[in-house]
N, C-alpha and C positions, 0 to 999 in steps of 0.2 A: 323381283320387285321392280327392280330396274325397268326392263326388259317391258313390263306393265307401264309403267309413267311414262315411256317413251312412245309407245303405241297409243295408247290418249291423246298425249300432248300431236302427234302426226295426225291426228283428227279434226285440228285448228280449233276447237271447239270456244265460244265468247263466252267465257266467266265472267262478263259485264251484266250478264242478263240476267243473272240470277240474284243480284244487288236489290231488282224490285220485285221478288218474292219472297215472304212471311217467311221468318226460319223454323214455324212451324210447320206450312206449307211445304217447303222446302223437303225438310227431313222426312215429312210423309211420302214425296214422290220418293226420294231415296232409299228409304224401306223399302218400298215397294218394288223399287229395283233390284234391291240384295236379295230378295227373297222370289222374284218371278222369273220363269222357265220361258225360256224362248218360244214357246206354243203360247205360254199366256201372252205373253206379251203383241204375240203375232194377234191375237183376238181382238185388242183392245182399238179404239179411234184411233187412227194414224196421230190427229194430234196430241193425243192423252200418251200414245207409246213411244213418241219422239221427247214429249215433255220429258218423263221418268226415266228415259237413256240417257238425256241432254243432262238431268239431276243429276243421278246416279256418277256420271262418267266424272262430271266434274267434281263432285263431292268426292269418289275414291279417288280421283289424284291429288286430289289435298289432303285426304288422308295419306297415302301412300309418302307423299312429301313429308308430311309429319312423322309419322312411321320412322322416315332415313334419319329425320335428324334426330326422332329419341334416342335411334342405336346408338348416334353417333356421341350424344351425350351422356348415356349408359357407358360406351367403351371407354369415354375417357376420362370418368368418373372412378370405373373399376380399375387404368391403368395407375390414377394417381391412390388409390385406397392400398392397391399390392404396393407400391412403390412403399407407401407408409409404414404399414406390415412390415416390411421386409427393412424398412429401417430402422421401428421400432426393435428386431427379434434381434439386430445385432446389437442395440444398446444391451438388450438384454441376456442376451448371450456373455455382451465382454461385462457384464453388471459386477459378478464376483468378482474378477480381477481387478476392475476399477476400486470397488470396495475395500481390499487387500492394499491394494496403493494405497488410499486414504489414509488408512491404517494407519498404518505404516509413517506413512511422509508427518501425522499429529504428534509419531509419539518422537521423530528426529524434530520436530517443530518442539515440545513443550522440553525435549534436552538443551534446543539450541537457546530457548529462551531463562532458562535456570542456568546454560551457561555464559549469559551477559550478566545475569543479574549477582552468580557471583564471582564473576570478573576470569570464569576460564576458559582456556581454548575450547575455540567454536569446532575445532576439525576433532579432535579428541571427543567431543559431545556424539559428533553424529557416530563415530567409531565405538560409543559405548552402547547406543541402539544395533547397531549392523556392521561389518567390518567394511573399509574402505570399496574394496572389488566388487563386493555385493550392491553396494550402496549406486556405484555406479552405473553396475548391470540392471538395476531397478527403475535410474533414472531412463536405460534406453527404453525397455519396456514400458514409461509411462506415454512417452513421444510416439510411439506405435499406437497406445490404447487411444490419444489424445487424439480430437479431431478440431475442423478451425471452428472458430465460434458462430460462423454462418451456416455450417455443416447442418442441410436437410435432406429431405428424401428425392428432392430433382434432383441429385447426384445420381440417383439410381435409376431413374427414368431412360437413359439410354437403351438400359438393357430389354427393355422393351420396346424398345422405338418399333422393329419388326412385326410386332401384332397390330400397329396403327399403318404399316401399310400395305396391309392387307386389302383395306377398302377405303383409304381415303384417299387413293386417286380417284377413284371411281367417284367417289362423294365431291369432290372440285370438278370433277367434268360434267358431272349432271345437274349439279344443281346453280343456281343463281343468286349471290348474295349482293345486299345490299344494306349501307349503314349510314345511321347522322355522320357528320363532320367530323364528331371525336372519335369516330370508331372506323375512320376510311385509310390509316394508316393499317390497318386488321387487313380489309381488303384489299390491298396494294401488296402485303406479302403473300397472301394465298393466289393473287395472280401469278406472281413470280414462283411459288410451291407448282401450279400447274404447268408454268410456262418449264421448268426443270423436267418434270412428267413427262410433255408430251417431248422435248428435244432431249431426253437423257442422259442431260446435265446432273452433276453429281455439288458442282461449286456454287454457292452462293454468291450473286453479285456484289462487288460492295457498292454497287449505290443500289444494293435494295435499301428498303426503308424500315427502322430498327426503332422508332420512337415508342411504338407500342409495346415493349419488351419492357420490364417492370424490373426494379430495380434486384427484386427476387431471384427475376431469370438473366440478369445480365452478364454474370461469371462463367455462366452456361453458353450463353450465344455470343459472346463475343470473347476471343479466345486470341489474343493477341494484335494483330491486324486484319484476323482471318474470321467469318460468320462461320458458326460451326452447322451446317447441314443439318443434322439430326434434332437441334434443339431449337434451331431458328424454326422450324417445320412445328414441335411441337406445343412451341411455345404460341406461333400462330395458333393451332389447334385448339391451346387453351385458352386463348384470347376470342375464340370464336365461337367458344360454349358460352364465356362468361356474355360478349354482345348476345350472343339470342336469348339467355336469359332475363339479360334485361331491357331488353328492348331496341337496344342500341342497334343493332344487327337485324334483318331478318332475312326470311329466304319467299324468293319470288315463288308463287303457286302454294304456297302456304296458308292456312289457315288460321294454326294454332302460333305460327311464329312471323305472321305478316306487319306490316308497319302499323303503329297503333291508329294512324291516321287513318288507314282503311277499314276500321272493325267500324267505326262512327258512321253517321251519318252522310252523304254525301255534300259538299257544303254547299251550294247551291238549294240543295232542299232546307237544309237547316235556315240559309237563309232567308228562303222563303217564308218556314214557318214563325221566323221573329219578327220578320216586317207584317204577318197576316198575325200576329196573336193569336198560334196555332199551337203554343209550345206543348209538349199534351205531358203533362208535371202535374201534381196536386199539392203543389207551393205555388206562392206568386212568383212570378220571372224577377220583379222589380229588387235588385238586390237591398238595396236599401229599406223597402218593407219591411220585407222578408226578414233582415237581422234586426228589426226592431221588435216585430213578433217576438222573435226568439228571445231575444234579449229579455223584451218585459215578460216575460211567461218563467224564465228560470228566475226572473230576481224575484216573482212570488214565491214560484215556490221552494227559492233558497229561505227568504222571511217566514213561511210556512215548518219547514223544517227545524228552522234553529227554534222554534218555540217547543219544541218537546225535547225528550230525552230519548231517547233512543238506543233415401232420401228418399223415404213416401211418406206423402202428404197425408194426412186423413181430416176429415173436416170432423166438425161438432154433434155430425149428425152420424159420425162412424163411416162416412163412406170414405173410399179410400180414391184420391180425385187426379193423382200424380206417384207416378214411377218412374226413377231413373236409376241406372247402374254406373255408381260412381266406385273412382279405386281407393282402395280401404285406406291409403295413408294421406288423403287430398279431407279437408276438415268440413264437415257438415254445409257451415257455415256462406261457402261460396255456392251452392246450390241450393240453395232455401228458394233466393224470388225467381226459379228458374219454376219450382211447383206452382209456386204464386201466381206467373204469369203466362203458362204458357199448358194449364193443363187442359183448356177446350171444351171446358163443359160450362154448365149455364150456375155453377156456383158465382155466388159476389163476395168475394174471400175480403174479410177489413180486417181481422186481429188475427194475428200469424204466434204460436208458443214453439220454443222449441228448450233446448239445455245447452248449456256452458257450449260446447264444440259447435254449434249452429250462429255464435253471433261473434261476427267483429264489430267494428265502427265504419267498415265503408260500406255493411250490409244494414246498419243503424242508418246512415244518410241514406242509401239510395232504395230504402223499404219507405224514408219519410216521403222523397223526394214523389214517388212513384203511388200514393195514397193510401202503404198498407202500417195499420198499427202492428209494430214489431214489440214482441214481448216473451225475452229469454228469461232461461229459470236461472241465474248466472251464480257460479259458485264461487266464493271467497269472498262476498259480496263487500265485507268491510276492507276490503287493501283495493276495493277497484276505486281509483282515483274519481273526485270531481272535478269541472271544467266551468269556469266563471268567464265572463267578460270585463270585470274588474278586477285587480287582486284584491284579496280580503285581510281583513286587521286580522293579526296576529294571535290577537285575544277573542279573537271571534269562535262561539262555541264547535262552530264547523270547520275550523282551522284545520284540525288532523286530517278532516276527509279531502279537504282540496288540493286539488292539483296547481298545472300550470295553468295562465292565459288563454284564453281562444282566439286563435290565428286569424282576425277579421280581416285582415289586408292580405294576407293567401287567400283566403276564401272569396274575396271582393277579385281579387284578379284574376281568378279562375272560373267564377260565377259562369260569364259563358260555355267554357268547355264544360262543367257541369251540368248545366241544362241540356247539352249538346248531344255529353254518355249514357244522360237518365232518358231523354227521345229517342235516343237508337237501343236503345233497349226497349223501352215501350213500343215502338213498332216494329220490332224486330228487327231490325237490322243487322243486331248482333246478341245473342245470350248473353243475362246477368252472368253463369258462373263462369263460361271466358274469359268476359271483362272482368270481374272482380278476380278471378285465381291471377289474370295478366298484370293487374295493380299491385297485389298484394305478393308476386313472386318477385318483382321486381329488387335486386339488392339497394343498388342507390334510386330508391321514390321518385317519379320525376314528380315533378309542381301539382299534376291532376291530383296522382295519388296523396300524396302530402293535404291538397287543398280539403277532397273528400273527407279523408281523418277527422280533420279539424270540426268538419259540418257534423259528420257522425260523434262524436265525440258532445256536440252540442244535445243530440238526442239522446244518446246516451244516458249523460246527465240529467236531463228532463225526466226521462223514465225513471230511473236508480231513486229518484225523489217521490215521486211517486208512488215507484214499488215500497218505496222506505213508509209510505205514508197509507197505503190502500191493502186494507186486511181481504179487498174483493177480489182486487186482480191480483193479490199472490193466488187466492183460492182458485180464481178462472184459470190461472196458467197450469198450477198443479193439476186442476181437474182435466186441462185439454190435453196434456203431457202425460200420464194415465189411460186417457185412449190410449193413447200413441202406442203405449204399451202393451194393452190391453189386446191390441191389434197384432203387435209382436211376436205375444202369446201364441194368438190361432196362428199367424205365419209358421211358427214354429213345429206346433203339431201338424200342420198341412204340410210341409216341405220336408217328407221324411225319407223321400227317395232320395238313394244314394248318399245315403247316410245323415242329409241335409246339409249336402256340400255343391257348390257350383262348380262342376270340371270342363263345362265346357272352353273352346276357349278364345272363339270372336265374340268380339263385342255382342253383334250382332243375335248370335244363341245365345248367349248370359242374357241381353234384353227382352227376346222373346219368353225366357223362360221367367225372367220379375213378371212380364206384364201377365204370365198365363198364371203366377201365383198371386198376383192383385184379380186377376178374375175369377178365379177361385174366391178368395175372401171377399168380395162384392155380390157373388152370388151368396153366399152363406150369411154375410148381413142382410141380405132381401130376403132372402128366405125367412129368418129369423124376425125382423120388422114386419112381415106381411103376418105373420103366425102370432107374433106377439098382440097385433095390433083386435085381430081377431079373438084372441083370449082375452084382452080388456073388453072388447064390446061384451064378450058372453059374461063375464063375471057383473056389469054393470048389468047386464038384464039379468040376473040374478039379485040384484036389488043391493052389491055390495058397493059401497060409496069408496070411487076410487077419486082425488083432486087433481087438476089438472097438472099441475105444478109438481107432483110426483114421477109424472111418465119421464122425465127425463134423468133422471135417476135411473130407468131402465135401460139396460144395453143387449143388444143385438151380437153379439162376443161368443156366447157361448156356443161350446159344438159336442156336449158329452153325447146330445142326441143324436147325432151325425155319424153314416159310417164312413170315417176317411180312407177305407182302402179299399182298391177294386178298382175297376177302369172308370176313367173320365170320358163321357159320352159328349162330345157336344154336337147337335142335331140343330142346326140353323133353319132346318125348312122346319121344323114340328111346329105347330101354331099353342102360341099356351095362352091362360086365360086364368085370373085371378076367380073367376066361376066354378071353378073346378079345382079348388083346394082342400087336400086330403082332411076329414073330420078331426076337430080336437078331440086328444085321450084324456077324458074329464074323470078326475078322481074323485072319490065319495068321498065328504065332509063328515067324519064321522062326529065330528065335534058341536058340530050344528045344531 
């Protein structure tokens, strides 16, 4: 893999240039790279087959980048879970003894205490539990069992030190990190981890730099006057998982772990688009409006409220309009407006349904921000808090449902960056589920993520009022989440090869093979709407009164008539023609 990034990178190739292509655009010419033979490629315009190399080359070295550093936070995930293991099994282990101790030491405790209270020797008491010698030989034994009160599973981390270097010299010499200010003390030791590397140094300097060492690992790495080697290295290591998860850290030629300020827009453009009134949002820019909207729109309909008691897409129309192969344990939720925005057909998508695992609050704001009405089917609905701009009286009948405050002074001082990460998302600059998994993976939120919440959180609430209030759009949500199913169904019975399991195991065949089972069910809903639509014309010239308002109750779903097994033909030069579809099989009305 190595070996591959470094042969790219010796290409010089400008990863600047691809800043001003659509990351729809983009990903197409890269497909089209992973998947074309050297012959095709020789056929095509010189410009078109430089473009797709140029794509390609640099998109898999940023994957390949990605790639090193999930191993590297997969091994050191795995190093610290055996460590744990393996601390637990020996609590577990010494369990019964310890237990036995306890015992034991209660019932010399409630002699020692019967013997103050009536007034006899304390050394006689414990000798009426256990004779003197024993008594003794129990107290070494607990000293053994006993560990100090800081006693965790970094004690045992040494013993693995070995498996981490195996490849993480390799990992400090190829790759390039960088981090904010709080996280450049990280970088200043894995300088000094390479610089031992490459001179075969075994001693830690003592002026290397020791502040990012956490109070946790500090009995570990400082061990006298002397840094101890092994843990000062891996305490780095784990200081360098925690920066690239959250931001603080990233690695140069990366994608998924580059500086958040590169995923946005470049500023020069953004500022362009605020001095032109270009901002392309379906909010006003004007913050101050804008929270006044909001403002006056939940106090109706909080007033509203208190007066009673109380990832494929499929459209409405059953066509299926977006496919993406997401990993099973990343939540619906950050991939929703990636269908929304970026599926390429001539759909005008405005109310989006999905269930519980498809909505947070920063897919709430940035589905507002961006002009789609978002409408989850959210489960537990009575414990989900509401979100006011004033607090409310006490005695107020809505009391139990609300929440805290809405954070207007986060939200006002973030306003900018806000409009900044919903633009670069709307021209693509960067993917919704990126940016929202990169917000939402964050451990300590910086201010964006924080501000976002607060905004979503405001929609949130809006909706939840709403839904509390509208017998229609619970029915619309239920009814479009139903397809969704419904669609699930035929997936189910079409994908029965190989048991209906995915083995492949690049991305790239997992994705070929979702899009070749959405064209499958695209075909079978045309088929099915083109035949249905035919059977309504014939029954109505038959003289049976069908209302218009019925047909959509009808669904395209069904495949009992369908044979699913046998080979898949697909013939791109056959010319077809809605002229020449096979006769309905019309069955006698015996009733008639």
């Amino acid at each position: 893999m190595v070996e591959r990034l470094e042969f790219i990178r010796h290409l010089n190739l400008d990863s600047g240039c691809l800043k001003r292509v659509h990351q729809n655009r983009l990903l197409q010419f890269t497909r089209t790279g992973a998947k074309s033979t050297p012959a095709h490629l020789s056929r095509l315009d010189e410009l078109r087959r430089y473009a797709i190399l140029v794509a390609f080359l640099i998109e898999w070295s940023a994957s390949l980048v990605d790639y090193a550093i999930g191993m590297h936070d997969k091994m050191m995930g795995k190093l610290f879970n055996k460590s744990e293991h393996q601390h637990g099994d020996k609590f577990q282990r010494d369990g019964k003894a310890i237990n036995e101790k306890v015992r034991l030491y209660a019932q010399v405790g409630k002699a020692l205490i019967a013997a103050r209270d009536e007034s006899n020797d304390a050394y006689q008491a414990i000798e009426s539990v256990l004779d003197w010698e024993k008594f003794v030989s129990t107290v070494a034994e607990a000293e053994k069992l006993a560990r100090p009160a800081d006693f965790d599973y970094l004690e045992l981390l040494d013993n693995r030190y070995s498996q981490l270097r195996r490849y993480t010299p390799k990992l400090l010499e190829t790759f390039e990190f960088k981090a904010t200010s709080a996280s450049l003390p990280v970088i200043k030791a894995l300088e000094v981890i390479k610089e031992l590397n490459i001179s075969g140094g075994r001693k830690v300097p003592e002026s290397a730099d020791t502040s990012f060492v956490k109070p946790r690992w500090l009995k570990h790495v400082i061990k006298g006057d002397t840094i101890d080697r092994h843990y000062y290295e891996m305490c780095a290591l784990a200081e360098l998982r925690s920066g690239l998860r959250s931001g603080d850290i990233w690695v140069a030629g990366s994608k998924q772990f580059q500086d958040f300020e590169d995923y946005l827009l470049p500023d020069s453009s953004w500022q362009s688009m605020r001095s032109s009134n270009t901002i392309p949002v379906a909010v006003t820019t004007d913050f101050t409006n804008y929270i006044e909207q909001r403002s006056l729109e939940l106090s109706e309909q909080l007033a509203l409220v208190s007066s009673v008691i109380f990832y494929t897409h499929i459209s409405d129309q059953y066509a299926p309009f977006h496919v993406k192969v997401i990993n099973a344990t990343i939540r619906d939720a950050t991939h929703v407006l990636d269908g929304l925005l970026y599926h390429e057909s001539d759909l005008q998508i405005q109310e989006h349904y999905t269930d519980t695992s498809g909505y947070t609050e920063h897919v709430f704001a940035m589905c507002h921000l961006l002009g789609f009405r978002f409408a989850p089917r959210m489960r537990d609905l009575p414990d989900k808090k509401l979100y006011t701009f004033e607090p409310s009286s006490p005695d107020s009948v809505l009391a139990p449902l609300l929440g805290d405050k809405i954070n207007v002074k986060l939200i006002q001082e973030s306003w900018d960056e806000i409009l900044r990460l919903a633009s670069s998302i709307r021209t693509g600059t960067v993917t919704a589920s990126l940016m929202l998994r990169k917000l939402a993976s964050y451990p300590r939120q910086n201010r964006l993520a924080l501000a976002l919440r607060e905004l979503g959180r405001i929609e949130r609430t809006l909706f939840t009022l709403e839904w509390l209030q509208s017998p229609e759009l619970r029915r619309r949500a239920t009814a479009g989440l139903n397809k969704g199913e419904a669609k699930h169904t035929l997936k189910r019975a079409v994908f029965f090869n190989r048991l209906g399991e995915i083995r492949d195991r690049s991305y790239e065949d997992q994705f070929y093979r979702a899009s070749g089972l959405n064209l499958v069910i695209a075909a079978i809903v045309l088929w099915n709407t083109v035949y249905l639509e035919k059977a309504v014309d014939y029954l109505k010239q038959e003289g049976m009164d069908i209302p218009e308002e019925y047909l959509q109750h009808l669904s395209p779903l069904g495949w009992e008539h369908i044979n699913l097994t046998g080979d898949y033909v697909w013939n791109l030069k056959q010319a077809t023609s809605f002229d020449q579809l096979r006769p309905l099989r019309v069955k006698e009305n015996k009733y008639r």
